[in-house]
N, C-alpha and C positions, 0 to 999 in steps of 0.2 A: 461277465467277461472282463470289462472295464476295472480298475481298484475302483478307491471311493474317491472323492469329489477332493476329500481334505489330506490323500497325500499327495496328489499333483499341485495341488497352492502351497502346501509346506515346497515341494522337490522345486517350485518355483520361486519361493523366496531361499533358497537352497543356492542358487542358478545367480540370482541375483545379488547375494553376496560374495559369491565367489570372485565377478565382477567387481564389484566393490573392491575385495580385497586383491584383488590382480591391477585394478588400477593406482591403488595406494602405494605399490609395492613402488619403490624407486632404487636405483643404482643397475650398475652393470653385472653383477653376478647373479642377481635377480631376474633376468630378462625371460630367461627361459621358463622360470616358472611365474613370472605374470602372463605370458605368451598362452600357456598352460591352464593356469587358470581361467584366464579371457575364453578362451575354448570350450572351457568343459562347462564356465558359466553361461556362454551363449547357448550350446547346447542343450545344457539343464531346462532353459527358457523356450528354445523352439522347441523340445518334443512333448513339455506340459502344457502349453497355450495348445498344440495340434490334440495329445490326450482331452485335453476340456471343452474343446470345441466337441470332439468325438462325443464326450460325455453328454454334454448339451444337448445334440442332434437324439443321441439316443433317447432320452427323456423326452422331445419334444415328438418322436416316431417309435414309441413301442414293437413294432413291426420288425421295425427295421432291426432294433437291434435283438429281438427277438430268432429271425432268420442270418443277421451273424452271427450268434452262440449257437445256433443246429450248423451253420458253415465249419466254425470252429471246433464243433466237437465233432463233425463226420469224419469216419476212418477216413477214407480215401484222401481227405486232404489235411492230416496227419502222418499217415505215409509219406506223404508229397516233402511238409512241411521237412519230416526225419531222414529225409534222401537229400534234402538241401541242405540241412546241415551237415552231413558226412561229408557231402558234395564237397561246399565252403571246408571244412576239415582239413580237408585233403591239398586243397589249393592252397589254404593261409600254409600247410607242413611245407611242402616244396620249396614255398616261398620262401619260409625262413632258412630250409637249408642252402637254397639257391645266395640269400645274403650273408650266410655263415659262411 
């Protein structure tokens, strides 16, 4: 269910470079994309430490993540999943024409 162990530590040194280079960035027309970058490298950083924690629990309870991959592959909540995202679709379209 999970990827593997070694592209969350790469997508986190990934995460943490981008930081790096968002904080190096200096001047005023640059603001927005170190703003930009600072984000997307934070980002990058909370959702693989949260992936490897995941990864971790799963290796240390075969059960468990045993009975998440039968959760994730049951129809019914695949349907679910494929209705929330039309759902979400429909909301983000609106949206944008309502800002257009």
């Amino acid at each position: 269910m999970l990827k593997k162990k070694k592209f969350y530590i790469i997508m986190l040194f990934v995460g943490i470079g981008l930081i790096a280079v968002g904080i190096i960035l200096n001047g005023e027309v640059v603001k927005s994309v170190q703003g930009i970058l600072l984000g997307l490298g934070a980002g990058f950083i909370g959702m693989n430490i949260a992936n490897l924690y995941m990864k971790h629990n799963e290796t240390k309870n075969p059960a468990l993540a045993k009975q998440n991959e039968i959760e994730f592959k049951d129809e019914r909540n695949t349907i679910i999943r494929n209705r929330a995202k039309a759902k979400a679709g429909d909301i983000i379209q609106w949206f944008i024409i309502g800002i257009a």
